[in-house]
N, C-alpha and C positions, 0 to 999 in steps of 0.2 A: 270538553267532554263530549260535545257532540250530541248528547240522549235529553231529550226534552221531553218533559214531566208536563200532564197538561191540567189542569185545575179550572174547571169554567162557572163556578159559584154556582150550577144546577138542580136542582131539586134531588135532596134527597131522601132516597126512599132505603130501611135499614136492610141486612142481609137477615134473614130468618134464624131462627137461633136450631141449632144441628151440625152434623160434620158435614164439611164441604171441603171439596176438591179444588186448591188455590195456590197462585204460582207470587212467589215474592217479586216484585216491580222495582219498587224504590226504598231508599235509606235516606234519612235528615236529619242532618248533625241540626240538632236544637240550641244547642250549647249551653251553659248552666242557667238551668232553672230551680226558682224555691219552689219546694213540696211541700208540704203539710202532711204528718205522720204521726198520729197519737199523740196531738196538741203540739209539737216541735215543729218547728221550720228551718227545713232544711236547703241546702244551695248543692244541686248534685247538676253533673252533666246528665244530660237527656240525648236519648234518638228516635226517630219514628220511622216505623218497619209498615209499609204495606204491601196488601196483598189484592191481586184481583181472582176475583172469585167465578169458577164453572160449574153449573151442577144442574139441578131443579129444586124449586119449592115443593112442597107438598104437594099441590095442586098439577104437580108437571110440566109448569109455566117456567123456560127456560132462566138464569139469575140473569138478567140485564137489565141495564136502564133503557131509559126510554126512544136513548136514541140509538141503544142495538151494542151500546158495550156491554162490556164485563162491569158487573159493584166487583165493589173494591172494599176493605177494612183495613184499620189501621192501629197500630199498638207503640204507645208509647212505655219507655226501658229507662231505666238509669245505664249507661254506659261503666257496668262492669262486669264480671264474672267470679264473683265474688262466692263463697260457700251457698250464702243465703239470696242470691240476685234472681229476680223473677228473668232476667236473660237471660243468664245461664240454663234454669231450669229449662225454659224454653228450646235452647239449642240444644241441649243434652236429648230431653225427650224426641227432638227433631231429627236429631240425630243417630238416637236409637241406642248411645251409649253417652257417659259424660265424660270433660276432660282430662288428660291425661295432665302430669305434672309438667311438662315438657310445654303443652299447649298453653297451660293459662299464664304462662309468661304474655302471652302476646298474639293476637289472633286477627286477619281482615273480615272486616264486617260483608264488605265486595263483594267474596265468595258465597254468600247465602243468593246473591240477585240470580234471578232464572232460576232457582229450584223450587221443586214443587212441593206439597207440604197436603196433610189434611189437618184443616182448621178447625176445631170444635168450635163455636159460637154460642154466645150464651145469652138472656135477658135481664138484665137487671135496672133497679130504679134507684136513680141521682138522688141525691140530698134535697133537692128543689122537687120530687114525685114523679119526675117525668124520668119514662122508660128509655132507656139505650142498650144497645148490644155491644160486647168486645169478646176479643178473644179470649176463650178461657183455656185451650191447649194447643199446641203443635204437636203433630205425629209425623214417621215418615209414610210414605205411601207405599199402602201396600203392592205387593209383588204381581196379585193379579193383574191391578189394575195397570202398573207398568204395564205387561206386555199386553193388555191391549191395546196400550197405544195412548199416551195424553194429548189431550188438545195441544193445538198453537196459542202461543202465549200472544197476548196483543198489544199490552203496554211495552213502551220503549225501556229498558233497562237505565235506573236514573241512581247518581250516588249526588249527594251533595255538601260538602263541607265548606263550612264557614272560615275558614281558613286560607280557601283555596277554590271559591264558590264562581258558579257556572251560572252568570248574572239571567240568562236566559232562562233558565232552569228555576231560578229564586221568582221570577216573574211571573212564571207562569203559577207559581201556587197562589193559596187564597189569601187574603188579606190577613186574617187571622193568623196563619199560619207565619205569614212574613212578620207581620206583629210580635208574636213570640220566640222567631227568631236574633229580629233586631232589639229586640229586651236583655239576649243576655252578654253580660260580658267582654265574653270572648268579639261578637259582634263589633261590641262599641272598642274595644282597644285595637283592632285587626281593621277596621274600619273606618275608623276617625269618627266615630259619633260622641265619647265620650275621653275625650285625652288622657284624663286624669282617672278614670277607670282601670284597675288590674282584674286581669282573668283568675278565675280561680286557681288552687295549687297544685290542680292539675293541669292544669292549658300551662300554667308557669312553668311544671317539671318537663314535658315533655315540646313547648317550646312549638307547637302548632295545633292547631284544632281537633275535633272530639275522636274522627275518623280518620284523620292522615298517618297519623303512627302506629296504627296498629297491622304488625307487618307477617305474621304467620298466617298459614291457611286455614283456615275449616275444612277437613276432608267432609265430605259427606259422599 
């Protein structure tokens, strides 16, 4: 793949909650993980979509950390695009229209990396009291701001799949995140962690990991 994803376990500090001007980086096949949903547990394929983020805070204090990048956010999906799929909703409103019949056969996630978006951000408080921010919409960006010009984008362009994984790229994320990657699955069967381990019955029908087969475009 070539694009190196960098992850340095750094302090972090959260993105303010308001729309911000943010350009998508990376995608990370998770591969099936359980959810908890209204007391059921469930085993769905996961991805995680981030973004690095341009703007100011209130204060007019440019968004960077401390040592002069871009914050970033991050949103993890169940990988489908289903009637009722919070990704769907996502890319449609991203989009500006939603899919046509023809698309939801099949669509690459790829196409979303380098395009720009405004993020709504929002504040809310965990089950444990403590506060975090996530995304609560995507939009496309409006027309004026187009022509006057977006920033340069600074992170490298990064895809990752589990299937077909760019050991560099897996390296360089955080612990955590390699943690719940090599939890699910697809992981242990594609990997030899677990032999006796089968993928779910979606890794089983389509016979490669979460991101590899999805082979239509997203116009945007």
């Amino acid at each position: 793949m070539g694009l190196i994803a960098s992850d340095s376990g750094k302090s972090f500090t959260p993105i303010p909650p308001g729309m911000h001007l943010a350009r998508c980086y990376r995608i990370i096949d998770l591969g099936t993980q359980k959810t908890e949903w209204q007391g059921q547990i469930k085993s769905l394929p996961k991805i995680l979509v981030q973004f690095e983020v341009h703007g100011e805070d209130d204060n007019g204090n440019p968004l960077k950390t401390s040592e002069g990048e871009p914050m970033s956010i991050s949103k993890r999906y169940t990988l489908s695009i289903g009637d009722k799929s919070t990704l769907r909703a996502d890319l449609a409103s991203w989009r500006g229209r939603d899919f046509t019949p023809q698309e939801k056969q099949g669509f690459s996630l790829k196409n979303i990396l380098g395009h720009w978006a405004m993020i709504t951000v929002s504040k809310n408080v965990g089950k444990d009291g403590k506060e975090f921010t996530n995304i609560a919409n995507i939009n496309p960006v409006p027309k004026i701001i187009k022509e006057r010009g977006l920033p340069d984008g600074i992170n490298p362009l990064v895809k990752f799949d589990i299937d077909d994984p760019d050991m560099e790229v897996f390296n360089s994320l955080s612990e955590k995140l390699q943690e719940t990657i090599k939890s699910s699955p697809e992981w242990q069967m594609y990997h030899g962690t677990k032999t006796e381990t089968k993928a779910t019955d979606y890794a089983k029908a389509s016979g490669k990991g979460a991101l590899s087969d999805l082979d239509d475009d997203i116009p945007f």
